[in-house]
N, C-alpha and C positions, 0 to 999 in steps of 0.2 A: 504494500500500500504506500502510494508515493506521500501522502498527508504523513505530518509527523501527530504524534498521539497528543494530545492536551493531558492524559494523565493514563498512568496505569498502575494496576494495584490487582485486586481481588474482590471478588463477591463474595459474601458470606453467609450461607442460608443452616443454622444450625450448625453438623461437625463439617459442613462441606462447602470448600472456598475455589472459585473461579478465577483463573486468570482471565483478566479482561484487559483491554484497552480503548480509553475513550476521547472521542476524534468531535471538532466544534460541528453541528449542524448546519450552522447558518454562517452567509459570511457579509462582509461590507458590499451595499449597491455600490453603484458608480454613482460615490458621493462627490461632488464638488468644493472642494475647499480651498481659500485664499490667504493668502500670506500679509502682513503688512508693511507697506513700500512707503521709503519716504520719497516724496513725491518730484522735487528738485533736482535730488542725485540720481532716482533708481532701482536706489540699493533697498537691501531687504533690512526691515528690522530687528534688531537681536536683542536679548534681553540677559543681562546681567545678574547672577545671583549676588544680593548683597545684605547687609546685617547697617540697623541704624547708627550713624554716630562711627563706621568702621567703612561703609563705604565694600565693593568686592570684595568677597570670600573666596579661598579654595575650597572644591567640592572637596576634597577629601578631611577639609575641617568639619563637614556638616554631618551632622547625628539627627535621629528622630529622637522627637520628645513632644510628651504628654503634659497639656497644662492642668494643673491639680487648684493651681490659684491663678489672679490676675498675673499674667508676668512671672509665673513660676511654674518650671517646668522639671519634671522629671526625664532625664536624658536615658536612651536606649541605644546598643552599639547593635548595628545587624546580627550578629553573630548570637545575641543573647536571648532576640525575637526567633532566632531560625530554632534556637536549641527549645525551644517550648511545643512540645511533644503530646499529639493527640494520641489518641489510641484508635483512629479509625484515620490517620494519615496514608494509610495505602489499603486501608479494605474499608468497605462499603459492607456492613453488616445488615441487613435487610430484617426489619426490629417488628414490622410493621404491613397489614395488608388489608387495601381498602375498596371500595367501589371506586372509580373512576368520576362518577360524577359528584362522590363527597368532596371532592378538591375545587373548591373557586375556584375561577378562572382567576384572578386577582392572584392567586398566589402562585402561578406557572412564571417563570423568567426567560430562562434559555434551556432550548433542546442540545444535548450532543448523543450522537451515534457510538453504540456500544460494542463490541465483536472480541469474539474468542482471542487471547492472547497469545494460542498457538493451536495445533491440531489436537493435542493431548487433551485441552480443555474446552475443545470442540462440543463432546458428548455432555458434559454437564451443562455447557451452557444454554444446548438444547433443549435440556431435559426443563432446566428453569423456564424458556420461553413460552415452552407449550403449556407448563402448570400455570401459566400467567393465563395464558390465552384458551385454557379451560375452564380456568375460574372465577375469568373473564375479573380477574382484580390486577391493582396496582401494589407493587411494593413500596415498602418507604423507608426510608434510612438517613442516614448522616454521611458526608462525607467532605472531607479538608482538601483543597485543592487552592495552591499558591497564596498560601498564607490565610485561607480562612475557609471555615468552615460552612458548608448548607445544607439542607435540609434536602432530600432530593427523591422523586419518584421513578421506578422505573415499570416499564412497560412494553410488552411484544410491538415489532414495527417489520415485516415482511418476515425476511432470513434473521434479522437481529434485533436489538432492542432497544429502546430510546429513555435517556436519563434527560430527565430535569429538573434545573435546580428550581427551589422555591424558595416565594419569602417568607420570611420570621413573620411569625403574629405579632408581633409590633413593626412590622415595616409595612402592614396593609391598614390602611382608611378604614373605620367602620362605615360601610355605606348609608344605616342609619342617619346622620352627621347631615348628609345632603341629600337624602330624600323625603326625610322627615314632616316635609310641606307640600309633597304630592298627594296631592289629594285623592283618598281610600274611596273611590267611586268606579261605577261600571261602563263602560264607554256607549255610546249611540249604539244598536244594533247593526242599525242600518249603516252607520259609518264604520261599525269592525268591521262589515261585509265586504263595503267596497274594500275595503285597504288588504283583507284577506284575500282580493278578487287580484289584486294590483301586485301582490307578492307570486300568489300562483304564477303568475303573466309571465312574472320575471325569475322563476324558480330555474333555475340550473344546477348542474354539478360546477364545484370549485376548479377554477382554472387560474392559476397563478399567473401565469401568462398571456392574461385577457389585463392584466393590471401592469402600469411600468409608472414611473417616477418622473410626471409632465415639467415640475417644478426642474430639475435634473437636466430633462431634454431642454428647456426653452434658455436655463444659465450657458446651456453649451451654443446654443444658437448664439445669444449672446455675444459669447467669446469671438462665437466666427467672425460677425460683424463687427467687432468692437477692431480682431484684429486688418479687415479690409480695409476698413475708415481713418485707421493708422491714428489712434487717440480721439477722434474725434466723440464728443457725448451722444452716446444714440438714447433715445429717450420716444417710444414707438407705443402710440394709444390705437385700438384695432376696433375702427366705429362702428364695425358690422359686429361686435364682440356682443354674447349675450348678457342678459342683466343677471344679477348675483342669484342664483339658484335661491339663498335660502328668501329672497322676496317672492320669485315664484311658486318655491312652496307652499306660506305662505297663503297667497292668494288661490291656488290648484284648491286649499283645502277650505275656505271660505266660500268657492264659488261650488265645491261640493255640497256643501252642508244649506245652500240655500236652495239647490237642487231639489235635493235629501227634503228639505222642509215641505215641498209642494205636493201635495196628496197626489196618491196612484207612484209616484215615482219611481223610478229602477233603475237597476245600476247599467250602465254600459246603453238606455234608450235617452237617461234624461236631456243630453246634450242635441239631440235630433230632436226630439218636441219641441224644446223650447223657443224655436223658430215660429212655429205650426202654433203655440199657443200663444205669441205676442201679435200675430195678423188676426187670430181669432178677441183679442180683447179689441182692436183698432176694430174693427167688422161694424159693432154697434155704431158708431160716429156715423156713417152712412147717411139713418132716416132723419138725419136733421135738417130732408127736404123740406116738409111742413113750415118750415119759417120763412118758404118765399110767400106764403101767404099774408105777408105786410104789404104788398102792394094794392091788397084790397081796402085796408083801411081809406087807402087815397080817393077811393070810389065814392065813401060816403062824404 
């Protein structure tokens, strides 16, 4: 495997331990990122480590240190952080086994890709994936990886198996906190219908590659043009551009709901009546021939 491993250690299910090794899932888009130039010269900005009242430092004078008070710190040499020793620094003891939809999604982080360490631990590691994928549960464990530890689930993913770390229950929001004001009410019927009507339409299987990074593509256009123009500020408004989606929404959902209001109405006809029913309200105005009969007043 050309990838190098992010970690390798062992699995531990009871008296029986897995070599494993585990490789990141995901990796960086084609993020765009900019440097800062001073503008006159060219040149690129650097930035100086320095200490107040001393002006630059050498790196190799600098230490980690914890402030315990204002300005007072307890000093740590590398060497003293590395020697502080888990007991689940290279095995992943498996403590833990749950349903899959007991885990918020709030507490998922990052996936990485799990695979047998060697052929010899081929056969266990099988044997785990499928007791996962028959018992249709997650494991759950501990495990220290580059100086700190997580919380992490694993679970069958094709041939292998997918670890992910999670967060600490103090590192998740209670969502209470900010839903607390939404109002405990049942929605319109007739408005869950249509929205229910409107999610079918658009029901598909997941395609990751039906999505890409527009923000991404248009800084790269950008670039292009910036470098054609040879400096010049391009600054480009697109009058045929649509108006901001969420005013459209919005208004899609007001001009539903007033639909929705008028008796008989249905989903997917109302927009075709309501043509048919604004000539039939003008229709009356017609008989308001009767009033040329003021010319007869002139007779008397």
């Amino acid at each position: 495997m050309a990838a190098r491993a992010y970690w390798q250690g062992q699995i531990r299910l009871a008296l029986v331990s897995i070599p494993v090794e585990i490789y990141s899932a995901t990796k960086s888009g084609a993020q765009i990122s900019f440097h800062q130039i001073h503008e006159p010269s060219g040149k690129r900005i650097k930035y100086e480590k320095t200490a107040p009242g001393i002006g630059p430092v050498d790196v190799d004078e600098i230490v980690k240190g914890f402030e315990v008070e204002k300005g007072e710190y307890v000093l740590l040499e590398q060497d003293e952080i590395d020697a502080v020793k888990l007991e689940s620094k290279k095995t992943l003891e498996l403590t833990q086994f749950v349903d899959a939809d007991e885990i918020d999604v709030l507490y998922y982080e990052k996936p990485y890709f799990v695979v047998p360490a060697d052929d010899l631990a081929e056969e266990a590691f099988i044997v785990l994936r499928e007791a996962l994928r028959r018992s249709r549960k997650v494991g759950l464990g501990q495990l220290a990886m580059r100086g700190r530890e997580y919380v992490v689930s694993l679970k069958p993913c094709g041939r292998g198996m997918v670890l992910e770390t999670l967060r600490y229950a103090d590192e998740v929001n209670k969502a209470q906190g900010y839903f607390r004001d939404i109002a405990d009410s049942e929605p319109d019927p007739e408005l869950l219908d249509l929205a229910s009507t409107l999610i079918d339409k658009k029901a598909s299987k997941f395609d990751p590659q039906a999505f890409h990074d527009r923000y991404v593509d248009a800084l790269k256009g950008l670039i292009e043009r910036k470098k054609k123009a040879k400096g010049k500020k391009i600054i480009e408004e697109d009058p045929d551009a649509p108006p901001n989606r969420g005013s459209n929404v919005v208004d899609l959902m007001a001009a539903l709901k007033k639909s929705l209001e008028k008796p008989g109405a249905s989903t997917g006809v109302t927009a075709k009546k309501a043509p048919a029913k604004k000539t039939a309200a003008k229709a009356p105005a017609k008989p308001a021939a009767p009033a040329k009969k003021a010319p007869a007043r002139k007779r008397a």
